[in-house]
Phi, psi and omega in degrees: 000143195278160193230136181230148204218175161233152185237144193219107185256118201292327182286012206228320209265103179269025171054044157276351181070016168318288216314284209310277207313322170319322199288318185326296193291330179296316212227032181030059183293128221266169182305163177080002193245153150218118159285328181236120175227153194245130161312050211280073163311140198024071181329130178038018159270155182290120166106026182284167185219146195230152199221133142291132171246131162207165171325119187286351188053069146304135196308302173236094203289121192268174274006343148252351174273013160258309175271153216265046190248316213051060156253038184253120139197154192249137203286150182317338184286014190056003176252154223245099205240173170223150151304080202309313177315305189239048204237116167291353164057038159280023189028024176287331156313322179296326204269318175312303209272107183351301205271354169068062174259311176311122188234129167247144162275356158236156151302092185179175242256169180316138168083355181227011188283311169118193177269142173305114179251174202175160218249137162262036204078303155142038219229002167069263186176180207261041166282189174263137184309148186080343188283153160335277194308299189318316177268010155322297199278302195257006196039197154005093218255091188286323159335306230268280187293005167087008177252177174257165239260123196304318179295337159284326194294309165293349207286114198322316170274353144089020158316328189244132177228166192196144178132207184310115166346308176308307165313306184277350164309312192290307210296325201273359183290335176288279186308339165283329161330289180277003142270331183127332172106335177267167162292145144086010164288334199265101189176200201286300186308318183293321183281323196218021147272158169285191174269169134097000000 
């Protein structure tokens, strides 16, 4: 069975935030959450770099090995949903997790922060697929209907990439290749100078 991961390739990713308004609009996310956010290292210095972030869907997810409900669990497919029903909104997923993937909708102290949100994949919540209450609670259950995850499907340059681990293992295992193998191939001189 395919383990489906995202890829975010930093020479490619041009901080328009396609992926983050895709995701808001799929799955009507409420104000304040971003399940998905784009990243800039060394913001306006020469050679910066911008990364989509959102839940990495991890093989061994510390945001379940924290919580104290288990309301974490991962579907065969490797991604990695939660439950809303038992989810106590004490934030310790927040505090566990690398990637500052877990979003509460309000600010305030443990337990009144509200249930935890978080990127599904498109792969929706442990409802019946497709149904109101799912997308209500998880939005959009693109998995489900045979698709990839929208925040991938936009992204123009085709930086973020999402599906089987395997796949995305080659294609970007291509594109480093077909750079040269270095940083800093993929760029302005490559693109819009001539050779020679």
């Amino acid at each position: 069975m395919a383990r489906m991961k995202f890829l975010c390739d930093a020479e490619r990713c041009i901080e328009c935030n396609a992926c983050v308004t895709a995701c808001k609009n799929e799955h009507e996310v409420p104000w304040g959450i971003n399940r998905r956010r784009v990243v800039t290292l060394d913001d306006g210095v020469p050679g910066e770099k911008s990364i989509s972030v959102a839940c990495m869907h991890c093989s061994d997810a510390p945001c379940a090995a924290v919580c104290p409900v288990d309301c974490f669990y991962t579907t065969p497919d490797g991604v990695v949903l939660h439950d809303k029903d038992l989810c106590i909104g004490c934030g310790y997923c927040f505090y566990a997790c690398p990637f500052g993937a877990p979003q509460f909708p309000q600010a305030a102290a443990f337990g009144v922060r509200g249930k935890m949100d978080k990127c599904t994949f498109c792969a929706g919540g442990p409802e019946t697929d497709g149904s109101p209450e799912e997308y209500q609670k998880y939005g959009a259950n693109r998995l489900a209907e045979g698709k990839l995850p929208l925040c991938a499907e936009m992204c123009a340059t085709k930086a973020l990439l999402g599906g089987d681990g395997d796949v995305i293992a080659d294609i970007y295992r291509q594109r480093v290749l077909q750079r040269g193998g270095r940083p800093q191939t993929w760029g302005w001189d490559r693109a819009y100078e001539p050779e020679g």
